[in-house]
TITI-606899 format. One record per residue (C-alpha): residue number from 1; residue in one letter; x, y, z. Coordinates in nm, 2 decimals. Layout:
% TITI-606899
nr rest X Y Z
NUM a X Y Z
...
//
This chain:
% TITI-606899
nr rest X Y Z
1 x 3.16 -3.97 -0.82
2 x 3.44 -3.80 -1.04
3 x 3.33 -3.60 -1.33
4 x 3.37 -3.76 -1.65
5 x 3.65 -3.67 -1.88
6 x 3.53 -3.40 -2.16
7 x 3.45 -3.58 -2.46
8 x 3.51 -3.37 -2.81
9 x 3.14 -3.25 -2.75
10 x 2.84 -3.38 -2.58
11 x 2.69 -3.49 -2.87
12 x 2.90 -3.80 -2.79
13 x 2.76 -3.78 -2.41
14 x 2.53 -4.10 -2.41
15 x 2.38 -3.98 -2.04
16 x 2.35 -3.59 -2.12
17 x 2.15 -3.70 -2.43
18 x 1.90 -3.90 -2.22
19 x 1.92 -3.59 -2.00
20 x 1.84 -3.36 -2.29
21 x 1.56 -3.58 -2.43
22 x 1.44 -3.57 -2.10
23 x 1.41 -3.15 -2.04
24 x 1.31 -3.15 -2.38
25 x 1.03 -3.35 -2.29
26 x 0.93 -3.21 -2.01
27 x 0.98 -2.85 -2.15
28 x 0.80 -2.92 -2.47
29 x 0.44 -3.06 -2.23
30 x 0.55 -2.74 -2.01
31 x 0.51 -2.52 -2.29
32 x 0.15 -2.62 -2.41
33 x 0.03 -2.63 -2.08
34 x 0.18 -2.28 -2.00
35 x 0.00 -2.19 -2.26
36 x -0.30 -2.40 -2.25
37 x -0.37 -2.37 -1.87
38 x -0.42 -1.94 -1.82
39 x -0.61 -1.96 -2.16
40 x -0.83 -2.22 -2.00
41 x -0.89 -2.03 -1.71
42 x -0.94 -1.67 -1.92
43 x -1.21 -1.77 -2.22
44 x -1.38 -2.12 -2.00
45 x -1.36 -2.00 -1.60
46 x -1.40 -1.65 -1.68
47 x -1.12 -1.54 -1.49
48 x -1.07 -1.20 -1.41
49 x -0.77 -0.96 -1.36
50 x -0.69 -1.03 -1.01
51 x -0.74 -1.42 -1.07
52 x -0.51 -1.42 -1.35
53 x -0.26 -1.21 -1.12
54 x -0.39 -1.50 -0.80
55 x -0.30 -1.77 -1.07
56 x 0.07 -1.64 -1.15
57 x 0.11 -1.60 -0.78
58 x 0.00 -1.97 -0.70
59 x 0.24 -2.06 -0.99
60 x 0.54 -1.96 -0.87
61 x 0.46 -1.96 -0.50
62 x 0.72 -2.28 -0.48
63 x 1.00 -2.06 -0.52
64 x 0.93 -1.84 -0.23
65 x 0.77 -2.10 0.03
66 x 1.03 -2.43 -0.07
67 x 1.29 -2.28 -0.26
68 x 1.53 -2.24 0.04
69 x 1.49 -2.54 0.19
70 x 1.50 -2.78 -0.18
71 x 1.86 -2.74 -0.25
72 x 1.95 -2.87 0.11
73 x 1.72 -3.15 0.07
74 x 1.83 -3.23 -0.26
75 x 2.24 -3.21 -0.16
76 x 2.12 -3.55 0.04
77 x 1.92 -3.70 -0.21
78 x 2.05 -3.82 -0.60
79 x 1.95 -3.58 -0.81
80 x 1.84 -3.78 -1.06
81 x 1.58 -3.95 -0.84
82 x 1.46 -3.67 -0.76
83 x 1.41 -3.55 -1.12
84 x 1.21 -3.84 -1.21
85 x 0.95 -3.79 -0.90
86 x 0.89 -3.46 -0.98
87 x 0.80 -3.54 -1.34
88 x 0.58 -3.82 -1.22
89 x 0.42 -3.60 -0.97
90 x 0.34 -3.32 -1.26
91 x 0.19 -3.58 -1.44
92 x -0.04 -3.72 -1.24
93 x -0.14 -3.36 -1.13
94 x -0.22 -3.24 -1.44
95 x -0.43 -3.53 -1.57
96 x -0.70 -3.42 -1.28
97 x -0.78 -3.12 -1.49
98 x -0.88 -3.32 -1.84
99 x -1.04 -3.54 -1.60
100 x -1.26 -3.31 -1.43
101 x -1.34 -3.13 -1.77
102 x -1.46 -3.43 -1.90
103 x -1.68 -3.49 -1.57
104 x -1.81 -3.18 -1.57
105 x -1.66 -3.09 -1.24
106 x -1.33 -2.85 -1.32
107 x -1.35 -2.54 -1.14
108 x -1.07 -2.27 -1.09
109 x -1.02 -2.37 -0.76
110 x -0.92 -2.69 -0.90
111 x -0.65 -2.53 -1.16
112 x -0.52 -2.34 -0.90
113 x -0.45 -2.64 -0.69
114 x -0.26 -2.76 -0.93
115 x -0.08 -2.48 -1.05
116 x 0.04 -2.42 -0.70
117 x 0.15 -2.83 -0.68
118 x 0.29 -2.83 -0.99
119 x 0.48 -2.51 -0.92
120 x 0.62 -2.66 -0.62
121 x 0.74 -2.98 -0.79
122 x 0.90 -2.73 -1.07
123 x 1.14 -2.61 -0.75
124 x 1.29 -2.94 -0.72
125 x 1.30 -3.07 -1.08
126 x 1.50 -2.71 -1.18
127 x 1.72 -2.72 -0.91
128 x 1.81 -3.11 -0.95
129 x 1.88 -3.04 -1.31
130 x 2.10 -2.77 -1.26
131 x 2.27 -2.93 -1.00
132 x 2.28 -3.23 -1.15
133 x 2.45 -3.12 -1.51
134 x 2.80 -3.02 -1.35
135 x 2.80 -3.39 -1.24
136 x 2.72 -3.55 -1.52
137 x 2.98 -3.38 -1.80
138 x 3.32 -3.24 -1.73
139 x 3.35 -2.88 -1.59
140 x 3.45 -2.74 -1.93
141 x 3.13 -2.86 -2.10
142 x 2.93 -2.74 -1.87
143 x 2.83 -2.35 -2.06
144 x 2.79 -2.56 -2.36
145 x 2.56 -2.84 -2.18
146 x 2.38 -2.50 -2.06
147 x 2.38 -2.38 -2.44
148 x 2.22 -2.68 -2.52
149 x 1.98 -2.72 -2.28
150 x 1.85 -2.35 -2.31
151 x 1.83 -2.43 -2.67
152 x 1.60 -2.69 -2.65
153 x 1.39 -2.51 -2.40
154 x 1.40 -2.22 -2.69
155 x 1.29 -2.50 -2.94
156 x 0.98 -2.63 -2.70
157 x 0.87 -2.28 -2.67
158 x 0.87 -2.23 -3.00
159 x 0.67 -2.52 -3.11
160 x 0.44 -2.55 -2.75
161 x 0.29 -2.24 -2.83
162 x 0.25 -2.24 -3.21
163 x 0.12 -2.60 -3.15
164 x -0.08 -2.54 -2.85
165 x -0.30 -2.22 -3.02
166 x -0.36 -2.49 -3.35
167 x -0.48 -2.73 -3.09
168 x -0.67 -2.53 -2.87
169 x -0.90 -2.40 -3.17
170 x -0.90 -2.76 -3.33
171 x -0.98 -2.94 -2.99
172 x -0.94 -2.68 -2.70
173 x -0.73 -2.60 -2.39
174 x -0.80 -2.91 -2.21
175 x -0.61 -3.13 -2.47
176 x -0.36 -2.96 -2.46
177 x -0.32 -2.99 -2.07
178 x -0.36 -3.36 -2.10
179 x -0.02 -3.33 -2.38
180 x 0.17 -3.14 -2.11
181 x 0.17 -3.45 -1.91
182 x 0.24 -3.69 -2.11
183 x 0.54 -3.46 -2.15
184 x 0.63 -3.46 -1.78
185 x 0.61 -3.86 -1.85
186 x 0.83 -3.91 -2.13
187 x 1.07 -3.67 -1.94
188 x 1.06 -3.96 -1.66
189 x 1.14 -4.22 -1.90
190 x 1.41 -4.06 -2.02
191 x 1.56 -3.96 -1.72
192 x 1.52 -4.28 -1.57
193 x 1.76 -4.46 -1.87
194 x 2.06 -4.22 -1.77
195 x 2.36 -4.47 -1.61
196 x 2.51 -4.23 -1.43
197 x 2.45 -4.26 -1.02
198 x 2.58 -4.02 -0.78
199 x 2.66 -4.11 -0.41
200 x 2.48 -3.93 -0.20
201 x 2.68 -3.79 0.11
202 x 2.67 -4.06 0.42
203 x 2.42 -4.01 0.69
204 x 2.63 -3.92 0.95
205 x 2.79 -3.63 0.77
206 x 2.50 -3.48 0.72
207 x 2.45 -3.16 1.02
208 x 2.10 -2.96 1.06
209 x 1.88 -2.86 0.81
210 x 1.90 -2.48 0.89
211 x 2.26 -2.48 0.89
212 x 2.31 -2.65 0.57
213 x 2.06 -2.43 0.40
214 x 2.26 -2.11 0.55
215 x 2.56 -2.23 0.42
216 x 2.40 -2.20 0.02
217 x 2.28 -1.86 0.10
218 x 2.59 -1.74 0.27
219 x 2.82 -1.85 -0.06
220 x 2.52 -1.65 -0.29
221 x 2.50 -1.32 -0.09
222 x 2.89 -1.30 0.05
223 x 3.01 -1.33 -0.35
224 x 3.02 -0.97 -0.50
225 x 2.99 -1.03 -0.77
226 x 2.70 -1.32 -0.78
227 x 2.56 -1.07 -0.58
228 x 2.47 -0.87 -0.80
229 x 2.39 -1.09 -1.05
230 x 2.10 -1.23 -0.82
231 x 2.00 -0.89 -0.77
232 x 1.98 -0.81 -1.14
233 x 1.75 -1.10 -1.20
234 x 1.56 -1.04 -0.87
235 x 1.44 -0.68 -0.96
236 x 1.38 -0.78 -1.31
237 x 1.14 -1.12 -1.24
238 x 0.98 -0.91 -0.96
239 x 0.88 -0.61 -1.25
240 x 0.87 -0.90 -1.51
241 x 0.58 -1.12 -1.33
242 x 0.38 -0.75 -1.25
243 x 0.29 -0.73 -1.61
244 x 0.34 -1.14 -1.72
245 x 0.02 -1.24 -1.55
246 x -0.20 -1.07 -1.75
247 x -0.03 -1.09 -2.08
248 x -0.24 -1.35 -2.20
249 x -0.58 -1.12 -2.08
250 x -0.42 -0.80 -2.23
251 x -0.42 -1.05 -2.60
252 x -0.72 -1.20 -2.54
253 x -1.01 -0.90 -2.40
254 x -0.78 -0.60 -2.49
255 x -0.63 -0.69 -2.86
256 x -0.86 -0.91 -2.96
257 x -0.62 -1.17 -3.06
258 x -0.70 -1.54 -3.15
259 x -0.54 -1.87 -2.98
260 x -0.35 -1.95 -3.28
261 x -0.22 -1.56 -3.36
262 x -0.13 -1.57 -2.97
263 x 0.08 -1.89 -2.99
264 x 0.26 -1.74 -3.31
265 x 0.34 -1.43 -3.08
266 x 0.46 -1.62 -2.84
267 x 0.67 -1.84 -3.01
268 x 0.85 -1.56 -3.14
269 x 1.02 -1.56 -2.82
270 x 1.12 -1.90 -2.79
271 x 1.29 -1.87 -3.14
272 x 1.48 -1.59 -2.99
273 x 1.55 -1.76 -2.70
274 x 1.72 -2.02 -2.96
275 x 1.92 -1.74 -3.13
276 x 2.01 -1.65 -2.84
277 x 2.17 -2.00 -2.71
278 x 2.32 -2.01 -3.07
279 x 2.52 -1.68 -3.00
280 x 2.61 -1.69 -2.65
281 x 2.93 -1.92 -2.61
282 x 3.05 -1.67 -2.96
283 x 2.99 -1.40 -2.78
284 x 3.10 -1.40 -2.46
285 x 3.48 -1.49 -2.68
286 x 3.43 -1.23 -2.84
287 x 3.35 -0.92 -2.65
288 x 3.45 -1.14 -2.28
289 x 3.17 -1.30 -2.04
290 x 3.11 -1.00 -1.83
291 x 3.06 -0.78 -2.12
292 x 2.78 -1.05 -2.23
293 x 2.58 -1.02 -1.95
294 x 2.51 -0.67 -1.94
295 x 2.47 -0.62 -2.29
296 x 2.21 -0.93 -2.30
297 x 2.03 -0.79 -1.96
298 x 2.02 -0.45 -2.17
299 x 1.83 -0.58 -2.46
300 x 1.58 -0.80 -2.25
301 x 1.51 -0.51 -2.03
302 x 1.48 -0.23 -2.39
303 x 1.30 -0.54 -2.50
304 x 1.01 -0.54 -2.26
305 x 0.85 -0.23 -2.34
306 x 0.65 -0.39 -2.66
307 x 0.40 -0.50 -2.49
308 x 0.33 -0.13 -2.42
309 x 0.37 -0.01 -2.74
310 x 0.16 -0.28 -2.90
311 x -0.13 -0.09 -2.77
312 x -0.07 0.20 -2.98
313 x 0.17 0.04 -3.28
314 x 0.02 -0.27 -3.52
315 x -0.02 -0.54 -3.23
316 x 0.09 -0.86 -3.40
317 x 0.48 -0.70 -3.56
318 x 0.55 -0.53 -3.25
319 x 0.49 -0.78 -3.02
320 x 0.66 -1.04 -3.25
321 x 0.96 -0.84 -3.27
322 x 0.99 -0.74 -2.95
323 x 0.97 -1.08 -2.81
324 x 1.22 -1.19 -3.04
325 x 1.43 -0.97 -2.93
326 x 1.35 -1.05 -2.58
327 x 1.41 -1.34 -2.62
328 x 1.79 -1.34 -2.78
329 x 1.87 -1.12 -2.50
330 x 1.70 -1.38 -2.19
331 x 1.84 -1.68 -2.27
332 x 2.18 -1.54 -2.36
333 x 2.18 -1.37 -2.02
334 x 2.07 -1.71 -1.84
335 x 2.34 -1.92 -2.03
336 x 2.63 -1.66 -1.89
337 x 2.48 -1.63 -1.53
338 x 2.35 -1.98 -1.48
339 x 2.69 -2.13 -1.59
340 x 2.88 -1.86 -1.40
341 x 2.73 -1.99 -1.08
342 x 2.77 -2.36 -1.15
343 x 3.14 -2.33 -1.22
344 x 3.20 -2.07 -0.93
345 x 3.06 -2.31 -0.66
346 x 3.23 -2.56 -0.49
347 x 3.03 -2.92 -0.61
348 x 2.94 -3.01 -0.26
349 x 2.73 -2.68 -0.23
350 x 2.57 -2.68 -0.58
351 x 2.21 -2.76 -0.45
352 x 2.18 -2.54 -0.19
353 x 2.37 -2.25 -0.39
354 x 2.10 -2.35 -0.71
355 x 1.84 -2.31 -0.46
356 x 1.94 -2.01 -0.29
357 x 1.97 -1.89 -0.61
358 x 1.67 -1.96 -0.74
359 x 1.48 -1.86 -0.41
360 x 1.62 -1.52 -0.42
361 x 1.59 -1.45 -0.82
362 x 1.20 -1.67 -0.85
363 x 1.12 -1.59 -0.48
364 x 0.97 -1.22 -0.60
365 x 0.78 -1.35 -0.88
366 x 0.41 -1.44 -0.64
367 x 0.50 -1.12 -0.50
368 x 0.48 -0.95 -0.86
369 x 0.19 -1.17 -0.97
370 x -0.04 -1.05 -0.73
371 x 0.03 -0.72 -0.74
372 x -0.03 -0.75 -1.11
373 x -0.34 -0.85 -1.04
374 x -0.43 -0.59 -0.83
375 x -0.31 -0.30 -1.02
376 x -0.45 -0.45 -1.27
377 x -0.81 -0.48 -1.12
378 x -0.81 -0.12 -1.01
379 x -0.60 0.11 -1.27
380 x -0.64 -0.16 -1.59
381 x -0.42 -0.40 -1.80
382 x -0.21 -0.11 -1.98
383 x -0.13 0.10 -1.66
384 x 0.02 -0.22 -1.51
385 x 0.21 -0.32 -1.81
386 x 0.37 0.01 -1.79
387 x 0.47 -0.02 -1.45
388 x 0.64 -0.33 -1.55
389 x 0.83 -0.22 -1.83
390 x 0.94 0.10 -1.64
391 x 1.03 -0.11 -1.33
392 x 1.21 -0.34 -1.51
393 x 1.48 -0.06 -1.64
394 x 1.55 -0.09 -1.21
395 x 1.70 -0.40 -1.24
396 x 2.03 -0.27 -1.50
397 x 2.17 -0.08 -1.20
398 x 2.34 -0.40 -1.00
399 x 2.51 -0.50 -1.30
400 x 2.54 -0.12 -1.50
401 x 2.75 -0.06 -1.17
402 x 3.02 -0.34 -1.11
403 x 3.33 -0.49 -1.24
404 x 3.17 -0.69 -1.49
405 x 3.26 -0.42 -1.75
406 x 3.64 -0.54 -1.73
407 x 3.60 -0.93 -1.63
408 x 3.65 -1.04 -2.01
409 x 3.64 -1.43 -1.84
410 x 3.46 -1.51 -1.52
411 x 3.66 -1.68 -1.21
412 x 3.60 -2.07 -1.18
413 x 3.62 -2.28 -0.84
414 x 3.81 -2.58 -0.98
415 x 4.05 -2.38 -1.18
416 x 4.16 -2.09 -0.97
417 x 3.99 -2.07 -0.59
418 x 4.21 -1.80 -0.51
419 x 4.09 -1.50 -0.77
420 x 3.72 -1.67 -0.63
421 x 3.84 -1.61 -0.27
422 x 3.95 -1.26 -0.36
423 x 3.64 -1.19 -0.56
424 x 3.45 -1.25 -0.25
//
């Protein structure tokens, strides 16, 4: 199906609202259950460091273990469909947990099961979406669909959080849980009223798994310049996940902090993360898109180090302002990648490039999880969090060193395959 002709903005996109309303959904349950669910497991199961650390690995184990294969699967399915399973799936996961609270029987066996499910279900749902979006508006609106998507994730961040800690000391984790899938629900509904359909390709012009799947990660790793975009975000969610697994320890055993001061940290960064899809399409006209993304990977990575210096500064301003910060410069530097990708890649190979993408760039983040936890169970909480920040300053180098400096607008498929050819 032909893209749609670009409308004066999507505002006026009856199906990308219903797609909005949908992430927005989902994102908004996804945020007090992010929230809710290593709380939970911290102050009820009396996790430890290396749990925490096995929990974030679990999490995000999808991206290493399906995230190759999703994209090809998802090139033969709609998009859509697949969207609206994975939402259903992540709710009926996730109302086990209230339910075995309730019975008495929850154990952190049990949450991991369904972090790891839930993780997995996440791989398709992110890839469909972004997959999905360059099909639904016209190629033109696609950095501002992104805008507005990463805004609304920035808006559900803000208010899971903030929410979540109010609700947690008013009726604890577990209700919270149970709101995040409602919110994987809703997201269903909404996704489900979209009129647009795709046409999956025909049976017999599909070839072999493998060689469909090579095919995305041949386009992601033969680009040089996506190249090093993926690497960028590689090395910095591999350092990133070291110390993000025990951020929520480090607040609750080391600073002392309560569930509604730590929600109001957190939520700093989401309202960055809005600034931040606010400024980007402004900025990348203004100083050019390669520019953007390595001045916004600069301040994520300068960012980072607050939750170091939290330890020896006033806790509850640094860390505020730093994930502020943080978040301006993540979510800027997703917009310009993300939609960099999705109008470089020819739209027969957008699943399998998404989840090549995605494997390579989340594939790390177990990896970083558990060695969180480990560093964390032998050396401490602080040692690792340094490690992280310092590692982090690795990941600048891919894009410190490459063209990007002098690319003021970034080569697209449909409008010029040739400077994409040569760029290859």
């Amino acid at each position: 199906m032909t893209t749609p002709p670009a409308t004066r903005n999507l505002w006026h996109h009856a199906d990308f609202r219903r797609l909005w309303i949908g992430d927005t959904a989902s994102q908004l349950g996804a945020a007090l259950g992010g929230f809710a669910i290593p709380y939970l497991a911290v102050t009820a199961l009396g996790a430890t460091e290396f749990q925490m650390g096995l929990l974030g690995t679990l999490t995000t184990l999808g991206f290493l273990v399906v995230g190759l294969p999703s994209g090809a699967i998802i090139d033969r399915w709609n998009k859509r469909s697949v969207m609206i399973l994975a939402d259903v799936g992540r709710f009926l996961l996730l109302v086990t947990l209230p339910i075995a609270w309730w019975a008495g029987w929850l154990t952190f066996a049990q949450v991991a099961a369904v972090a790891t499910a839930t993780g997995m279900l996440q791989v398709f749902f992110d890839v469909s979406y972004q997959s999905y979006l360059p099909t639904l508006v016209h190629r033109d609106q696609v950095v501002e669909g992104n805008a507005k998507l990463q805004a609304s994730q920035s808006v559900s961040q803000a208010v899971g959080p903030a929410f979540g800690g109010f609700l947690i000391k008013v009726a604890g984790p577990i209700v919270s849980i149970a709101i995040n899938a409602v919110g994987y629900l809703l997201s269903a509904l909404a996704l489900r009223a979209i009129g647009h359909r795709e046409t999956p390709p025909a049976r017999e012009h599909r070839r072999r798994l493998v060689t469909e799947i090579a095919e995305g990660l041949k386009f992601v790793v033969g680009h040089r310049l996506l190249r090093r975009l993926i690497a960028c975000t590689a090395i910095g969610n591999l350092a990133g996940s070291i110390g993000n697994v025990l951020t929520i320890y480090y607040m609750v055993q080391i600073l002392h902090l309560s569930a509604v001061t730590i929600g109001f940290i957190e939520a700093a960064m989401a309202v960055g993360g809005l600034c931040g899809a606010l400024i980007t399409t402004r900025l990348a006209k203004a100083i050019g898109e390669g520019l953007t993304i390595i001045v916004t990977a600069v301040v994520f990575v300068g960012a980072q180090f607050s939750w170091v210096l939290a330890s020896v500064l006033p806790p509850i301003p640094t860390l505020v302002v730093g994930l502020f910060i943080a978040g301006v410069g993540v979510v800027a530097y997703n917009i310009a990648t993300v939609s960099f990708r999705q109008r470089l890649c020819p739209p027969p190979l957008l699943g399998r490039m998404n989840a090549s993408a995605r494997f390579l760039v989340w594939g790390g983040m177990p990896i970083g999880s558990l060695i969180g936890g480990i560093l964390g169970h032998q050396f401490g909480t602080l040692p690792t969090l340094w490690v992280s920040a310092i590692a982090g300053v690795l990941s600048l180098l891919p894009v410190l060193i490459s063209p990007l400096w002098n690319i003021r607008i970034l080569p697209s498929y449909e409008e010029d395959p040739v400077a994409v050819q040569q760029l290859s």
